[in-house]
C-alpha positions in Angstrom: 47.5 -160.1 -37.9 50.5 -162.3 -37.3 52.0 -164.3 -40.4 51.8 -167.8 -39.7 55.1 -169.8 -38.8 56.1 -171.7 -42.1 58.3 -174.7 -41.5 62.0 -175.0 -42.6 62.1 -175.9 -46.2 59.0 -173.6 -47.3 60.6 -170.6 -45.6 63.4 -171.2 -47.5 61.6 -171.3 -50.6 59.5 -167.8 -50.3 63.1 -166.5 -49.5 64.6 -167.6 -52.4 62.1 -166.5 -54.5 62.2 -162.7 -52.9 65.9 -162.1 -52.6 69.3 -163.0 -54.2 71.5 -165.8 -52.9 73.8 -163.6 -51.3 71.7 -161.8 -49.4 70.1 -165.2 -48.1 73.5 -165.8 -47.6 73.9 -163.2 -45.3 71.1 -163.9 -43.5 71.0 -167.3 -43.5 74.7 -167.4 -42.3 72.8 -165.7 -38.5 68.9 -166.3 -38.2 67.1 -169.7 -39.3 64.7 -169.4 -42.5 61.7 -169.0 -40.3 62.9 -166.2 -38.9 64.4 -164.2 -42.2 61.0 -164.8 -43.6 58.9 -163.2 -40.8 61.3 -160.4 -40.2 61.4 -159.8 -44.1 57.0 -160.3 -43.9 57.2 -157.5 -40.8 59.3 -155.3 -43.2 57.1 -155.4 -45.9 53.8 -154.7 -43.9 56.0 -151.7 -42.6 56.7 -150.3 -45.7 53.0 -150.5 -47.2 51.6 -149.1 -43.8 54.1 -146.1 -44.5 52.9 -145.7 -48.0 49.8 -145.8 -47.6 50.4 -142.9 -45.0 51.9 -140.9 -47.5 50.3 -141.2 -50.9 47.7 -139.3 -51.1 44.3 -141.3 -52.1 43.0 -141.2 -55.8 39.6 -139.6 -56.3 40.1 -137.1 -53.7 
């Protein structure tokens, strides 16, 4: 399911609460806050689909 779009200022603030201010810097500096935030929500579903994969399940 599709994050939902957050509006300028709010995207902003998830950011900074999830990464330094030099890497919103960075990223900042070439996408808007919306779009940092749903690329960095897309990574993070990425990466607990993958580990999910690959642990192996407790009580097995």
């Amino acid at each position: 399911m599709p994050s939902p779009v957050l509006p300028e200022r709010p995207a902003r603030a998830a950011l900074a609460a999830h990464f330094t201010p030099a890497q919103l810097a960075a990223a900042l500096a070439q996408f808007s806050a919306q779009e940092v935030w749903e690329e960095s929500d897309r990574s993070h579903r990425l990466v607990e689909a993958r580990t999910a994969q690959s642990s192996p399940r407790s009580g097995r």
